[in-house]
N, C-alpha and C positions, 0 to 999 in steps of 0.2 A: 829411630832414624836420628842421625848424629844433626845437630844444628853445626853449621859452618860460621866462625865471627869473621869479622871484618873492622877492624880499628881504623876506625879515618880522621880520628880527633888528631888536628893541629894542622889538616888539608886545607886550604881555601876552595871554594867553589867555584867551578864545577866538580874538583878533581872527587870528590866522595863518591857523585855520582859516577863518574867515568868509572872510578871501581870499580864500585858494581856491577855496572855493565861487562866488565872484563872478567868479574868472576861468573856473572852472568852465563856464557857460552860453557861454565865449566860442571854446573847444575845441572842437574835430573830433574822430570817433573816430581812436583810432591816434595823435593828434599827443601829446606828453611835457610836462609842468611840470616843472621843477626847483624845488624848493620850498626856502629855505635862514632857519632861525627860530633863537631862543635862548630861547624860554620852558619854562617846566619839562616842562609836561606835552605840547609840539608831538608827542611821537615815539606816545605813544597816541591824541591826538586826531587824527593823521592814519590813524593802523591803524583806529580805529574809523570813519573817515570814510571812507575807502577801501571797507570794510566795506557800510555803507549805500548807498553810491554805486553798488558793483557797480563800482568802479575797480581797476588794478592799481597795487599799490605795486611797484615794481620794485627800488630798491632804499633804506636809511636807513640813513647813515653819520654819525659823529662827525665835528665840525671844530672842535677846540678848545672853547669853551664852548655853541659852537651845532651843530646838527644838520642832514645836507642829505639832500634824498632826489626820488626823481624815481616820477612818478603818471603811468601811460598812461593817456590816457581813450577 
């Protein structure tokens, strides 16, 4: 199954997450985002989104000043 990315480095917040949400509707259960942002607060507004969503975050790692992480829907 193909992982889908998403580049949000150099978005301000909220806007990473609004992405997502908007790729959100374009997802199948089971397929993966990789999600890869640099704003401050990306790493809880995707835990709290994830949250709401009823998504899995699978996993949220550091990469130098940005943050990457991958959501199964």
């Amino acid at each position: 199954m193909a992982v889908q990315i998403l580049d949000a480095r150099g978005l301000k917040c909220p806007q990473p997450t609004l992405k997502v949400t908007a790729m959100a509707v374009k997802m199948k259960p089971g397929e993966i985002l990789e999600v890869v942002a640099d704003c401050s607060t990306f790493e809880k507004d995707v835990r709290d989104w994830v949250t709401r969503s009823k998504k899995v975050l699978l996993w949220m790692r550091e990469e130098g000043a940005a943050k990457r992480c991958q959501i199964q829907f």
